[in-house]
C-alpha positions in Angstrom: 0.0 0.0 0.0 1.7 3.5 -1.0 1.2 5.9 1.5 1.9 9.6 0.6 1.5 12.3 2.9 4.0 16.0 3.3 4.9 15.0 7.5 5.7 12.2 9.0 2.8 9.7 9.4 1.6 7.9 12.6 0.8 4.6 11.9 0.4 1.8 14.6 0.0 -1.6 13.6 -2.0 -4.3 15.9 -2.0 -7.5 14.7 -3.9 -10.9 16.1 -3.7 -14.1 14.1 -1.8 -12.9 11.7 -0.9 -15.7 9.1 -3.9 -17.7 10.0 -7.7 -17.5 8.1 -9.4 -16.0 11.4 -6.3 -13.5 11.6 -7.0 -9.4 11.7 -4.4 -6.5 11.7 -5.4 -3.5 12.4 -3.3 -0.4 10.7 -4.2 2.9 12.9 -3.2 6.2 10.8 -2.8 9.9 12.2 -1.2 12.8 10.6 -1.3 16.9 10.5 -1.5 16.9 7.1 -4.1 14.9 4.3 -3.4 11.6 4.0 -3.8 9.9 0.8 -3.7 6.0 0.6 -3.1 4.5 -3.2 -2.6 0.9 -4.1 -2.1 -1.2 -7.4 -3.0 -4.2 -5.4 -1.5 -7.6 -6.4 -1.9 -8.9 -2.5 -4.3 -11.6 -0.8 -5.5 -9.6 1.8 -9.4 -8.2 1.9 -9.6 -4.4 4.0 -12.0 -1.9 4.5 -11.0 1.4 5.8 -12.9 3.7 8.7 -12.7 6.9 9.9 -14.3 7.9 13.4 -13.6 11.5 12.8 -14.0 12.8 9.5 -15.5 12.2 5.9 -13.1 9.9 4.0 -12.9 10.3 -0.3 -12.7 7.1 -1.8 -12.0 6.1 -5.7 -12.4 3.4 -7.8 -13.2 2.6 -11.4 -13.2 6.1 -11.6 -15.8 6.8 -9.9 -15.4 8.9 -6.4 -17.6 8.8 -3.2 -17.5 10.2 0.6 -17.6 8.0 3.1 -19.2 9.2 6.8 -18.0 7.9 10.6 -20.9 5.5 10.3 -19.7 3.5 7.6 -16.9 1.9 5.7 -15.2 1.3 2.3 -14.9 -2.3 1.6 -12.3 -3.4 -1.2 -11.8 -7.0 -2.2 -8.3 -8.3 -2.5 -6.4 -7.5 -5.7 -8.4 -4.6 -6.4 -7.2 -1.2 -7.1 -8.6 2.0 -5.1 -7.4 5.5 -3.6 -8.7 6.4 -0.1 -7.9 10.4 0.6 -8.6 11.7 4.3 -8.0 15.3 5.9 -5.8 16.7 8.1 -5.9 15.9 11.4 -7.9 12.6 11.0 -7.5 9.2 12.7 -8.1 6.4 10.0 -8.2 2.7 10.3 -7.5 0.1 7.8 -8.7 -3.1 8.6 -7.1 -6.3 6.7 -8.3 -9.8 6.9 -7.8 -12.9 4.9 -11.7 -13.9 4.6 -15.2 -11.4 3.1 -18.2 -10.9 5.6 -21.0 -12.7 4.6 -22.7 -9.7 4.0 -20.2 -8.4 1.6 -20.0 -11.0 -0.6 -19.7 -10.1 -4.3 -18.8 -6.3 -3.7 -15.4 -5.7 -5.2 -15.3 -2.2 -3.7 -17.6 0.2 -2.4 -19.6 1.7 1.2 -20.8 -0.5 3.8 -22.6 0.5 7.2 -20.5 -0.7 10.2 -22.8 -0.9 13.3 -21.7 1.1 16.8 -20.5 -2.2 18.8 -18.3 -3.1 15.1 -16.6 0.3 15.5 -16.3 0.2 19.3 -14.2 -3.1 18.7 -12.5 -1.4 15.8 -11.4 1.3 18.7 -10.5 -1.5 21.6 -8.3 -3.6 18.9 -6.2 -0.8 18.6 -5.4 -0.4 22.2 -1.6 -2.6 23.1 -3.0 -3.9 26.5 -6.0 -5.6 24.1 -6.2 -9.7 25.2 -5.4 -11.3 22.2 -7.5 -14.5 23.8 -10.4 -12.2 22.8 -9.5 -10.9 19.4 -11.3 -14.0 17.3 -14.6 -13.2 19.1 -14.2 -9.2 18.6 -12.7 -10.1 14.7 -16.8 -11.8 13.9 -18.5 -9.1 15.3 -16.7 -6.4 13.3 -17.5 -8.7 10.4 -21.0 -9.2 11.2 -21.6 -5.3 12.0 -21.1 -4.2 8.3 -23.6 -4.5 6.2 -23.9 -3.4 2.4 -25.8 0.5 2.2 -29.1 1.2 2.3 -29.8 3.9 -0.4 -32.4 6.5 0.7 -35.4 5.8 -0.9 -36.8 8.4 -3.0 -40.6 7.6 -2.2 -39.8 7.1 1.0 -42.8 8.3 3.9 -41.8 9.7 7.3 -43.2 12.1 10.3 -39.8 13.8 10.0 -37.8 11.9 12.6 -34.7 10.8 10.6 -35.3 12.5 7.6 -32.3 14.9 8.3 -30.3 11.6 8.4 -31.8 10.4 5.8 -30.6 12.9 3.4 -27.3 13.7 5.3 -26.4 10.1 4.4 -27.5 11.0 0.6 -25.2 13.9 0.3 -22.2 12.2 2.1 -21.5 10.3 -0.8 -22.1 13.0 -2.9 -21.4 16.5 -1.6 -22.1 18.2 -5.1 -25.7 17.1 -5.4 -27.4 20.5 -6.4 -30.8 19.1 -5.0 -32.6 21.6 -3.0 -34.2 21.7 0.4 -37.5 22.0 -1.5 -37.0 18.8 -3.6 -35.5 17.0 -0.8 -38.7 17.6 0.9 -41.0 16.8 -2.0 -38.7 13.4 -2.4 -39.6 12.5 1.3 -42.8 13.5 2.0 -42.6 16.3 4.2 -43.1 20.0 4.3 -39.7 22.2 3.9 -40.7 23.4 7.2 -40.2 19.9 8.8 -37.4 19.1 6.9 -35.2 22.3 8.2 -36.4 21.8 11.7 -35.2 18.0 11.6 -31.9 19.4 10.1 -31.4 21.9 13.4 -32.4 19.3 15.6 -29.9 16.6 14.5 -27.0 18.5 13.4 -27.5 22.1 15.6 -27.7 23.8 12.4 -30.0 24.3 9.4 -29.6 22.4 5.9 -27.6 25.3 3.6 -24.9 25.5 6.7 -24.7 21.9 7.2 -24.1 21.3 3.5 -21.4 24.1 3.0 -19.6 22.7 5.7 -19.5 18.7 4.7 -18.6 20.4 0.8 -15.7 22.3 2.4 -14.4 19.0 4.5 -14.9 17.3 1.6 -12.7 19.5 -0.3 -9.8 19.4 2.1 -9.7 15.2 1.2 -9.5 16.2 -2.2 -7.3 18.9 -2.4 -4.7 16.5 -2.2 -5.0 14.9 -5.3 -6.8 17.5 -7.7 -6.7 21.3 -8.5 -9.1 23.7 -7.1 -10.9 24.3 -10.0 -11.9 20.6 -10.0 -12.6 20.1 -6.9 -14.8 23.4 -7.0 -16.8 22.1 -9.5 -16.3 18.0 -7.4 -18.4 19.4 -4.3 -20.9 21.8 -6.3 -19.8 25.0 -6.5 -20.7 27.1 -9.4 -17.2 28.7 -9.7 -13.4 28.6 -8.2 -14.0 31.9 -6.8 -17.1 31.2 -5.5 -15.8 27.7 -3.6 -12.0 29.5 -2.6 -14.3 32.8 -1.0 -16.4 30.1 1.2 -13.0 27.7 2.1 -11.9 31.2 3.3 -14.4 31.9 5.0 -14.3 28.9 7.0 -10.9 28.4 7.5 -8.8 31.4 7.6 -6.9 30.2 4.3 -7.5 29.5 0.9 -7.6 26.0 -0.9 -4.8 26.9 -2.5 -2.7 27.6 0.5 -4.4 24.2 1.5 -2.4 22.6 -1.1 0.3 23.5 -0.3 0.2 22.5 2.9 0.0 19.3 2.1 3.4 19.4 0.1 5.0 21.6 3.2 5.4 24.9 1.2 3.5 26.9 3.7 2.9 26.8 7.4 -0.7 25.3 9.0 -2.5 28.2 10.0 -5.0 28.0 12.5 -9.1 27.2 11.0 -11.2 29.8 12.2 -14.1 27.3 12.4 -14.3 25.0 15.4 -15.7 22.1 13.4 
């Protein structure tokens, strides 16, 4: 696995059973700049790769997608796939010799992983871990992920959820121009409903909320393309429009970003706290 990233990475490895079918390792990434993983893979080994703290940007077959804290993205052995995360971010890579159940048949792509999965994810990657109990906590991650639902677009609710519901939509694809309006319409429920289930769940209403999952979204991908693409990547209209917003909410601009991430410039503080 090529790891490429402008400081020194972190990277802990925990490993039970290695060598054997039932086996795990755990990889445990950290740095202060983006991290981007990219692999021509010609190895025997299955992995999915989690982040509890950040939206990760995942490609393969050319085709790109955001994963969120609650979920995963799964990639069979001997396939090739780019996983880019932001600064600051802890991110897991999980590698095991046999496919959930579950995921059987999906070469690459997102999967759900379930709280008590993750939780094990966490207490794996801890040294004073009993490695007695590592085969029972290795099925349970397995059986906690579990291929994505896609929202439904007919789907009926009283508006509990439905923030979720379409937060989960728009973390896989940030640049979806779909409005509050048509979300509503989609689900059932008045716009009124819709924003109120938006401050409720996420302490903010649904234009913020979006901005700021385009913008983290943006720092994943600044890595590997220029601003004017990933502009136009998250749904902005314009470069200027998208570096006038990043600036906004950092403090910086993308471009200074990027070159961050290559260790021309120093990190300057975000002015955001999120």
């Amino acid at each position: 696995m090529g790891l490429r990233a402008a400081d020194p990475v972190s990277c802990e490895e925990f490993g039970y059973g290695l060598g054997r079918p039932d086996g795990i390792l755990v990889l445990k990434y950290r740095s202060m700049t983006r991290l981007a993983f990219g692999e021509n893979r010609d190895d025997f080994l299955h992995q999915f790769y989690w982040s509890p703290d950040g939206l990760l940007s995942a490609r393969h077959d050319r085709h790109t997608t955001f994963i969120g804290p609650d979920e995963v993205f799964w990639v069979h052995r001997a396939v090739t796939h780019e996983v880019h995360a932001a600064d600051r971010q802890t991110i897991y890579r999980i590698c095991l010799r046999e496919v959930p159940d579950a995921l059987n048949g999906l070469r690459a792509g997102v999967a759900a992983i379930d709280a008590d999965a993750a939780r094990l994810v966490l207490a794996l990657a801890v040294r004073e871990y009993d490695e007695c109990d590592a085969p029972a906590a290795r099925s349970r991650i397995m059986a906690g992920l579990t291929p994505l639902a896609q929202p439904g677009n007919d789907r009926q609710s009283a508006g509990s959820g439905v923030a979720v519901s379409v937060a989960m939509a728009l973390a896989h694809d940030p640049g979806d121009p779909t409005r509050l309006d048509e979300w509503a319409e989609r689900l059932h429920v008045s716009v009124k409903t819709l924003q109120r289930d938006f401050v409720r769940e996420f302490g903010m209403p649904y234009t913020r909320w979006r901005t700021r999952l385009r913008l983290r979204a943006a720092l994943a991908l600044l890595e590997a393309m220029p601003v004017g693409e990933v502009a136009h990547r998250i749904g902005y209209a314009s470069p200027s429009a998208f570096i006038a917003a990043f600036a906004r909410e950092y403090g910086y601009t993308p471009g200074r970003a990027a070159a961050r991430t290559h260790g021309d410039a120093p990190a300057p503080s975000p002015r955001s706290g999120r």
